[in-house]
TORKOL-4160 file (C-alpha; in steps of 0.2 Angstrom, whole numbers, padded with zeros to 4 digits, m for minus):
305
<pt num="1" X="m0082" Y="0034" Z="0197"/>
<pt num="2" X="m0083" Y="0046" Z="0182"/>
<pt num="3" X="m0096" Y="0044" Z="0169"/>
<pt num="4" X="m0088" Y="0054" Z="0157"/>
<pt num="5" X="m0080" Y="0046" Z="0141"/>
<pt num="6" X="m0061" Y="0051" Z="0133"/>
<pt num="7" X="m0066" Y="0066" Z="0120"/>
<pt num="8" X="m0061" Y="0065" Z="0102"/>
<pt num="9" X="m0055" Y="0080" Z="0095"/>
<pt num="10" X="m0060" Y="0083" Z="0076"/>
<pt num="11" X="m0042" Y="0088" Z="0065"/>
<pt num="12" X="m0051" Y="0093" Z="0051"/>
<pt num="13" X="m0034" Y="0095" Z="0040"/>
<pt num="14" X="m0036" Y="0074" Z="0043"/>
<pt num="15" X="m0053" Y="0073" Z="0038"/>
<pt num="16" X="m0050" Y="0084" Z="0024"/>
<pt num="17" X="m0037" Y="0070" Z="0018"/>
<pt num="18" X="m0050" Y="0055" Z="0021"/>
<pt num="19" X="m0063" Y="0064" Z="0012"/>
<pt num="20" X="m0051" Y="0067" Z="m0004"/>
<pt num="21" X="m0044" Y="0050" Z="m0005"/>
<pt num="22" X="m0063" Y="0042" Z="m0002"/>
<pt num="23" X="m0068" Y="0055" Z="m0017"/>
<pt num="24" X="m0054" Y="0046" Z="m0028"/>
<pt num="25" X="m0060" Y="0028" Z="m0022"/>
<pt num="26" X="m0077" Y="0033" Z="m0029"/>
<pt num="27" X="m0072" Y="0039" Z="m0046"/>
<pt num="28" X="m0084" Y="0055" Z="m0044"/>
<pt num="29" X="m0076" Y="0072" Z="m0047"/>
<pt num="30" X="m0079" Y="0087" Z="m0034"/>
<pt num="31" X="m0093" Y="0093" Z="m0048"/>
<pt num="32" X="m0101" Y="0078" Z="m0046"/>
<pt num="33" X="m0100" Y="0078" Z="m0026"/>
<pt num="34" X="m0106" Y="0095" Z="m0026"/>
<pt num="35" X="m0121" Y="0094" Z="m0037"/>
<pt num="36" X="m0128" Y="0077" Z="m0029"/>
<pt num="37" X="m0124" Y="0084" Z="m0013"/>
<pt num="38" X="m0131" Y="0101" Z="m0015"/>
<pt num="39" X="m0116" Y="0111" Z="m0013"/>
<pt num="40" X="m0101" Y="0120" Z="m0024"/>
<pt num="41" X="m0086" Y="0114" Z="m0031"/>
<pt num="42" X="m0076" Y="0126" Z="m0020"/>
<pt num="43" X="m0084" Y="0119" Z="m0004"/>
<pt num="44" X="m0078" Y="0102" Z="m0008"/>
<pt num="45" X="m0059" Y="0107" Z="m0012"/>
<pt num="46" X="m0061" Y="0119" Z="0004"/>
<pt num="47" X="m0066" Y="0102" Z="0015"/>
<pt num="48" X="m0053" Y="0092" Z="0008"/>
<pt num="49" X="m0039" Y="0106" Z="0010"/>
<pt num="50" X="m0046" Y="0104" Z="0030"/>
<pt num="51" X="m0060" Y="0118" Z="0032"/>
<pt num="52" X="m0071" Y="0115" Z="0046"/>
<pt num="53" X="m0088" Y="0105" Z="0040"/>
<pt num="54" X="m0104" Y="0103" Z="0046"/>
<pt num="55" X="m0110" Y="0086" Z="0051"/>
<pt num="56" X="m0125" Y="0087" Z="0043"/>
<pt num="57" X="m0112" Y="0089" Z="0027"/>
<pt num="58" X="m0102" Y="0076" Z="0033"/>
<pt num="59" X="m0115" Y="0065" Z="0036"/>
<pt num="60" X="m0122" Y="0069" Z="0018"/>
<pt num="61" X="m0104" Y="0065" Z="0010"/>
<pt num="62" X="m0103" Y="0049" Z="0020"/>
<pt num="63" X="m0118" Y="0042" Z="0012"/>
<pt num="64" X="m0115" Y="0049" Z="m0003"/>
<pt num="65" X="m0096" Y="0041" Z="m0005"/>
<pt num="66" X="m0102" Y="0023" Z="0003"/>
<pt num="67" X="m0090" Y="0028" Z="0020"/>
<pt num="68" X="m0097" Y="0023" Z="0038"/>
<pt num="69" X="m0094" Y="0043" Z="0048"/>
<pt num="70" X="m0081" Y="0037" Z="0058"/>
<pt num="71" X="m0072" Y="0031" Z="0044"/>
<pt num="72" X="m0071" Y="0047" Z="0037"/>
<pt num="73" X="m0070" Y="0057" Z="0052"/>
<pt num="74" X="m0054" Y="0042" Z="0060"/>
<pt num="75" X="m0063" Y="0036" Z="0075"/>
<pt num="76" X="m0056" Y="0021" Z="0079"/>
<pt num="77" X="m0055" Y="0012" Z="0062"/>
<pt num="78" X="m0055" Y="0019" Z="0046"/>
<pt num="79" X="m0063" Y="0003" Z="0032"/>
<pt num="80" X="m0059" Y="0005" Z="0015"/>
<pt num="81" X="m0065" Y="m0006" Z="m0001"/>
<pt num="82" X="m0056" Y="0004" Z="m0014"/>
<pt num="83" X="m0036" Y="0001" Z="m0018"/>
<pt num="84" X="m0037" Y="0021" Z="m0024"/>
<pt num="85" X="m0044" Y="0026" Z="m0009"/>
<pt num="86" X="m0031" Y="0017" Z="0001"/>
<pt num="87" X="m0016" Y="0020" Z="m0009"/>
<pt num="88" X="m0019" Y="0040" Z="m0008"/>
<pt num="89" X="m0021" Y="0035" Z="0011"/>
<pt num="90" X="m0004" Y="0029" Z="0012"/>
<pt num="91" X="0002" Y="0043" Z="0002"/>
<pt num="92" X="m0003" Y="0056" Z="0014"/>
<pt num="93" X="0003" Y="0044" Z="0028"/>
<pt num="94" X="0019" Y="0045" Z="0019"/>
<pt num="95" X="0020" Y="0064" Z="0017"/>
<pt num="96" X="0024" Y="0066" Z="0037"/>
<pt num="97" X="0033" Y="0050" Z="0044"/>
<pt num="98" X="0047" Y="0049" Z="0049"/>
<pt num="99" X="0048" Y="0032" Z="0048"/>
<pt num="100" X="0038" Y="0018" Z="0040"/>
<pt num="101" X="0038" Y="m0001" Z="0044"/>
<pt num="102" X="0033" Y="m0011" Z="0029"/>
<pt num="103" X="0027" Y="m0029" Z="0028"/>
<pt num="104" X="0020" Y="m0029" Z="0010"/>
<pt num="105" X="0026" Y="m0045" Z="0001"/>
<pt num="106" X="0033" Y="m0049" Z="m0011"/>
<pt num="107" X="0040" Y="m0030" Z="m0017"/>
<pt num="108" X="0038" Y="m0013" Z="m0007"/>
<pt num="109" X="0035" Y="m0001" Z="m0020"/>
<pt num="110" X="0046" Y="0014" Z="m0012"/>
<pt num="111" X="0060" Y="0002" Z="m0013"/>
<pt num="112" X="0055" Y="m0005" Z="m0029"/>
<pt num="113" X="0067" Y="m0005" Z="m0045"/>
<pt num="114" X="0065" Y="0008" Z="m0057"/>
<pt num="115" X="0061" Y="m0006" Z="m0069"/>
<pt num="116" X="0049" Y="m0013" Z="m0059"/>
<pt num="117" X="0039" Y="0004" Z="m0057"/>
<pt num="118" X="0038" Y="0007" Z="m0076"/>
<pt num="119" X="0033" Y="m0012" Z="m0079"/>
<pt num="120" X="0019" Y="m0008" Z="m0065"/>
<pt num="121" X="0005" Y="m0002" Z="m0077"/>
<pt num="122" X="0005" Y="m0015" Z="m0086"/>
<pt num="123" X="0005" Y="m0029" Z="m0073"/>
<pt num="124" X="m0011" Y="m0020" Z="m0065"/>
<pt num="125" X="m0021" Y="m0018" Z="m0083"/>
<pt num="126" X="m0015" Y="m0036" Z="m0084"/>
<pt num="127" X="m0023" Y="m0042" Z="m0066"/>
<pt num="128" X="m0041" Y="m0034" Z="m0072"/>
<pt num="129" X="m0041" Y="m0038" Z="m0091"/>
<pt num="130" X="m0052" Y="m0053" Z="m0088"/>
<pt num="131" X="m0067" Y="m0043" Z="m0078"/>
<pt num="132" X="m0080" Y="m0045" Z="m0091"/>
<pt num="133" X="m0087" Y="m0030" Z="m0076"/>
<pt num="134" X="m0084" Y="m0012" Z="m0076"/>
<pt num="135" X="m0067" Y="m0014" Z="m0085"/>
<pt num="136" X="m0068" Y="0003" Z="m0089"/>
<pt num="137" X="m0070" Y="0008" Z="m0073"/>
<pt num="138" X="m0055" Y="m0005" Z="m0066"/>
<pt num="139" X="m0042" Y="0003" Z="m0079"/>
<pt num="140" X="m0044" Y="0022" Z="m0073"/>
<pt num="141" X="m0043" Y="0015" Z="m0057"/>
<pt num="142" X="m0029" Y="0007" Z="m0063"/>
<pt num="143" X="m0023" Y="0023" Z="m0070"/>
<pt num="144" X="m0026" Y="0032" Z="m0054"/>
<pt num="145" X="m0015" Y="0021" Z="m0043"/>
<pt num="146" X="m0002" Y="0024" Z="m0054"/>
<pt num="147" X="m0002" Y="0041" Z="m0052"/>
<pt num="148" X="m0003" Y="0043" Z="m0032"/>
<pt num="149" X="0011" Y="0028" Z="m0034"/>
<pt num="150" X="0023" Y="0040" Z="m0044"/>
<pt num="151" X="0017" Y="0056" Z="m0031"/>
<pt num="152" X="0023" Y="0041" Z="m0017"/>
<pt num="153" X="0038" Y="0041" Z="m0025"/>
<pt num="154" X="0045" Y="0056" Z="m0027"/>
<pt num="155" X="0039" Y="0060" Z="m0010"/>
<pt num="156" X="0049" Y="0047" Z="m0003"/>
<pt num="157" X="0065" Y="0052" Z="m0014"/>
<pt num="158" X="0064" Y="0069" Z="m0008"/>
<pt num="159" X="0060" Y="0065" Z="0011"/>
<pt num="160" X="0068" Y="0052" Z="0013"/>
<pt num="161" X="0060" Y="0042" Z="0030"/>
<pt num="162" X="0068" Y="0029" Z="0036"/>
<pt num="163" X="0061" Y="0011" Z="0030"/>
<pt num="164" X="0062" Y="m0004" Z="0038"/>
<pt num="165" X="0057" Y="m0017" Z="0027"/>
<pt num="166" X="0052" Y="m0038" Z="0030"/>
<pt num="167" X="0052" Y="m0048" Z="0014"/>
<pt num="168" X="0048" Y="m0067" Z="0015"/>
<pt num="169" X="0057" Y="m0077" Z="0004"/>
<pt num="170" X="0042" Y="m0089" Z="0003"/>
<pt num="171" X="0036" Y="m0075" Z="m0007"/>
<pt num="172" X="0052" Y="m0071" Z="m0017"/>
<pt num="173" X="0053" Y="m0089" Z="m0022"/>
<pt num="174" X="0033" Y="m0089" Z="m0027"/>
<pt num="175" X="0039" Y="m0074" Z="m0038"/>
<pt num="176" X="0053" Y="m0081" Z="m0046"/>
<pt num="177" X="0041" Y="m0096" Z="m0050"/>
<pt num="178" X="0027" Y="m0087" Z="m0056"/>
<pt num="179" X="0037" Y="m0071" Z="m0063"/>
<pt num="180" X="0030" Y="m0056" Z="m0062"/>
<pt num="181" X="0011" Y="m0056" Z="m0069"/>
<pt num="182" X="m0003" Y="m0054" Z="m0068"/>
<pt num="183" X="m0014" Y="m0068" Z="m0071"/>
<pt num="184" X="m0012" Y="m0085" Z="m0072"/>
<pt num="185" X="m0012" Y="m0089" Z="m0092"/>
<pt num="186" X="0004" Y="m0082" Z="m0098"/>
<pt num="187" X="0010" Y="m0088" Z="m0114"/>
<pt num="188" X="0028" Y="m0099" Z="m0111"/>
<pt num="189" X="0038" Y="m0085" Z="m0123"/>
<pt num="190" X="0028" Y="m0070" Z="m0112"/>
<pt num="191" X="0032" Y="m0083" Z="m0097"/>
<pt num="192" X="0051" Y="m0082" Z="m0099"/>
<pt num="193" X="0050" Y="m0063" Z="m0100"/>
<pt num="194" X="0041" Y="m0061" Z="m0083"/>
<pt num="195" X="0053" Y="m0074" Z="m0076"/>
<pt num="196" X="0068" Y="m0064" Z="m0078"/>
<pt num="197" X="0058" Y="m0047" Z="m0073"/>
<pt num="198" X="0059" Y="m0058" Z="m0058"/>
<pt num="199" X="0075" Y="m0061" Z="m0057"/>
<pt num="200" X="0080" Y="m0043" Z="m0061"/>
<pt num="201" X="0069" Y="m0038" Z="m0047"/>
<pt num="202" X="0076" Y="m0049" Z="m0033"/>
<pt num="203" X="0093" Y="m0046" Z="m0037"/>
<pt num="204" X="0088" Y="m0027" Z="m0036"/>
<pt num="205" X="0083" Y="m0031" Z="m0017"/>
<pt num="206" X="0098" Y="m0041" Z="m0014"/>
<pt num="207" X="0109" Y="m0028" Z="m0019"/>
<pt num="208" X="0101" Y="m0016" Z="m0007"/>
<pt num="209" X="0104" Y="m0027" Z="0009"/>
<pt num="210" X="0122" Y="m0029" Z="0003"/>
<pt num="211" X="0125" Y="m0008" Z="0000"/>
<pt num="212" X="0114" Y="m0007" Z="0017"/>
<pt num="213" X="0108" Y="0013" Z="0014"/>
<pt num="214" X="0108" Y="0026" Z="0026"/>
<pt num="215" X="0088" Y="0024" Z="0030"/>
<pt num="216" X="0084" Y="0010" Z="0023"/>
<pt num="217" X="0085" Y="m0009" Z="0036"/>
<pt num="218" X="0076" Y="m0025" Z="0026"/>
<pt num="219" X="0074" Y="m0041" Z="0033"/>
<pt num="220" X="0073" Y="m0058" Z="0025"/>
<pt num="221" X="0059" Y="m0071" Z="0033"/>
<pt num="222" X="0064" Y="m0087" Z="0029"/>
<pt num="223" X="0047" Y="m0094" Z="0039"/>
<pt num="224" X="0028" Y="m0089" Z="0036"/>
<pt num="225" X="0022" Y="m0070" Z="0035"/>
<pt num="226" X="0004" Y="m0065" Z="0037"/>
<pt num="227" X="m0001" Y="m0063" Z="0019"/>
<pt num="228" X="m0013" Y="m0048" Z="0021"/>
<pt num="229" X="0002" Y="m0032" Z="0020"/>
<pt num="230" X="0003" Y="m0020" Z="0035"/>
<pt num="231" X="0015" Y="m0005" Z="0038"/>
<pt num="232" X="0016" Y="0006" Z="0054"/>
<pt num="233" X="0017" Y="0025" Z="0052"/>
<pt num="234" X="0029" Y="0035" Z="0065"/>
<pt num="235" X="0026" Y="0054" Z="0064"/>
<pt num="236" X="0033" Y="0061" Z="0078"/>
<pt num="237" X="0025" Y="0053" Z="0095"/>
<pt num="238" X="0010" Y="0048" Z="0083"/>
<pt num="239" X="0011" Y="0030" Z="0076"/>
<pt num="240" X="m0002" Y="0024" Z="0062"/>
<pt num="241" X="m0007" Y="0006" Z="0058"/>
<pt num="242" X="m0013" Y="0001" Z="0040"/>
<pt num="243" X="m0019" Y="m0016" Z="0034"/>
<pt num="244" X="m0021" Y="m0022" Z="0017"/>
<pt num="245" X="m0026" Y="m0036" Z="0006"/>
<pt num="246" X="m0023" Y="m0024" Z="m0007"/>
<pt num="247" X="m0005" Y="m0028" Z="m0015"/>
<pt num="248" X="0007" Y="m0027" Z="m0030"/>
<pt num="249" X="0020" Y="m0038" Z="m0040"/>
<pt num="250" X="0016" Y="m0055" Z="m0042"/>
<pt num="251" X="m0002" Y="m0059" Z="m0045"/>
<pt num="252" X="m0008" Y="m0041" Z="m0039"/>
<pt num="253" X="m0024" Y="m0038" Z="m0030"/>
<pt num="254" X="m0030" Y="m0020" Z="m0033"/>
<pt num="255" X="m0049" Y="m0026" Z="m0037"/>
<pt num="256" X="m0057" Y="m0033" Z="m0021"/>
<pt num="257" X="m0053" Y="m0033" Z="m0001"/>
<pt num="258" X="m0056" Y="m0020" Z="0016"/>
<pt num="259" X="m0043" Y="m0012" Z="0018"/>
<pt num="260" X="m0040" Y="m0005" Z="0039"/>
<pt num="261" X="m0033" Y="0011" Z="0044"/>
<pt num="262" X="m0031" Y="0014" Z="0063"/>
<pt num="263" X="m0021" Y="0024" Z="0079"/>
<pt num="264" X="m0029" Y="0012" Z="0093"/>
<pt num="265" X="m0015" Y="0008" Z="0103"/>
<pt num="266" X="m0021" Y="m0013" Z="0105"/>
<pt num="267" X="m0018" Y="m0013" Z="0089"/>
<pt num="268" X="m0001" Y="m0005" Z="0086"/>
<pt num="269" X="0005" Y="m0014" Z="0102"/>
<pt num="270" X="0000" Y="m0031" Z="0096"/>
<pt num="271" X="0006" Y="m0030" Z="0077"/>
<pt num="272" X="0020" Y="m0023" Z="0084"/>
<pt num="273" X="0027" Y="m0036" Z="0094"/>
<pt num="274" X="0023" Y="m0046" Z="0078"/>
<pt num="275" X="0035" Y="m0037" Z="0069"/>
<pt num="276" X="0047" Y="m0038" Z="0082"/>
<pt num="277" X="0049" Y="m0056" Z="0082"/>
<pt num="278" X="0050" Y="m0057" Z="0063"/>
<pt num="279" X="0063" Y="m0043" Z="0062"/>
<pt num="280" X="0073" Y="m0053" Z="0076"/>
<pt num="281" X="0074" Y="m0069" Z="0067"/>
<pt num="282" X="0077" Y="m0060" Z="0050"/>
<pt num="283" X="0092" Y="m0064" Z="0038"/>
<pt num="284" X="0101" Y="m0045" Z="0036"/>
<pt num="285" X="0115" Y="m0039" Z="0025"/>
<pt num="286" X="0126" Y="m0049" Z="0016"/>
<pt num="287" X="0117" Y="m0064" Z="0021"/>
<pt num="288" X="0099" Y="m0060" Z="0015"/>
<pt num="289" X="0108" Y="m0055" Z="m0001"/>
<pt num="290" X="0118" Y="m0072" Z="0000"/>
<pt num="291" X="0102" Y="m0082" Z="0004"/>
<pt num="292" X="0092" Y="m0072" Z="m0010"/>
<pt num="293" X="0103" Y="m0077" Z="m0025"/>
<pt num="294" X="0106" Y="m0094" Z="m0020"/>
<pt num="295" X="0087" Y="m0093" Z="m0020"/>
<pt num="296" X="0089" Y="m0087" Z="m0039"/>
<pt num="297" X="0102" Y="m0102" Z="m0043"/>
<pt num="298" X="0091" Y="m0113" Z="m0036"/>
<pt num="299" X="0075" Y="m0110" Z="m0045"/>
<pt num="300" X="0083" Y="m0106" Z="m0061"/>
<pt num="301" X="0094" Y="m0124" Z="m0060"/>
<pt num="302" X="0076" Y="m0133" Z="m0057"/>
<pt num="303" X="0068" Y="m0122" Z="m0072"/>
<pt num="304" X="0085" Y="m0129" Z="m0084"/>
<pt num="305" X="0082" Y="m0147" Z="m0079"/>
């Protein structure tokens, strides 16, 4: 029996992508790397654009950043603490699939309204206006998420992957309830406001299952989804798994959580057999949408009496 064990081969251009996004997560600028690190500006943007490294370096960076090695090299499973980090992850995820599963309750951003991405901002300052620590810090993260959202975005619009998407309508109805805020003391005039956000927001969704768009397959859960958000990758024959407690729309969570990023095929097999059986008993088409806005009537009828 052979001794020797499978061979991982480095892709640089990837680690090159982990080191930039784990750079955002950490709010330090490549100066700042460089100087704590004892190398130039230019060497950083060179690792990041996929040169090779030393590990000496990359062990240096590692510590530096708060990143295990084989995080930031992909060996297995990648942890992340920072929704910057992660969300600049899924961008560069994004930037080469062909298609992407998504399990991200209750709104997946690439499918979001227009209304709903401009509202955004302000529902993410809201969700961290109470932390009496590193404010600051939380609304620049805050600001940074926005950005790699809107590059997410456009990216999307421009490639346009195919998207399969699984909504829960436990979720929906929680947001039609709640509205769309970001914490849990909203005044009752505010209240109304974020209540028809809501509304605005799920009849956005219902529309889309009705029109059905080339690309684009949602599904409606009637019964319980995990609550941690996970979407599956496909670029070519490569398939990517991500988990997340980090999410948006109703009560968003950008603050705390480990994020997982990984290609190990238990994994994928496992989570996708999941998604299987939940696409399989999913309401489609003009029956989601038809299950949707009597969802709408429903809540808005108990709100009246």
């Amino acid at each position: 029996m052979s001794n020797t064990s499978p061979v991982t081969t480095l892709r640089y251009d990837e680690i090159g992508q982990r080191l930039r996004a784990f750079r955002l997560g950490s709010g330090l600028s490549a100066d700042e790397i460089g100087q704590r690190i004892g190398i130039s500006r230019t060497a950083v943007y060179r690792f990041e654009k996929g040169e090779v490294v030393k590990i000496e370096t990359l062990l240096s960076l590692a510590e530096l950043l708060g990143v295990s090695l084989p995080s930031l090299l992909g060996v297995e499973i990648e942890y992340i603490s920072s929704a910057v980090t992660y969300f600049e992850r899924l961008r560069q995820l994004e930037e080469t699939a062909d298609r992407i599963i998504v399990l991200a309750g209750p709104i997946s951003y690439l499918l979001a309204s227009d209304r709903f991405c401009g509202f955004l901002q302000e529902l993410l300052r809201e969700s961290v206006a109470g932390e009496t620590h590193d404010r600051d810090r939380l609304y620049r993260d805050v600001d940074r998420i926005m950005e790699i959202l809107e590059e997410r975005k456009n990216a999307y619009l421009e490639r346009r992957p195919s998207i399969i998407n699984l909504i829960s309508a436990i979720d929906m109805e929680r947001l039609l309830r709640s509205g769309l805020v970001g914490r849990t003391l909203v005044a009752e005039a505010e209240l109304d406001k974020r209540r028809e956000l809501a509304v605005q927001e799920v009849e956005h969704f219902a529309s889309l299952m009705e029109a059905e768009p080339i690309g684009v397959q949602i599904g409606l859960v009637t019964g319980t989804l995990p609550r941690t958000g996970l979407q599956v990758f496909r670029s070519g024959d490569r398939k990517t798994l991500s988990i997340s407690p980090f999410r948006l729309g109703e009560q968003p969570n950008i603050r705390l959580g480990v994020a997982m990023i990984t290609e190990t095929q238990e994994a994928l097999r496992l989570h996708e057999t999941i998604i299987d059986e939940m696409w399989d008993g999913a309401l489609k088409g003009d029956v989601a949408a038809r299950y949707l806005r009597d969802l709408i009537a429903a809540v808005e009828a108990r709100d009246a009496s």
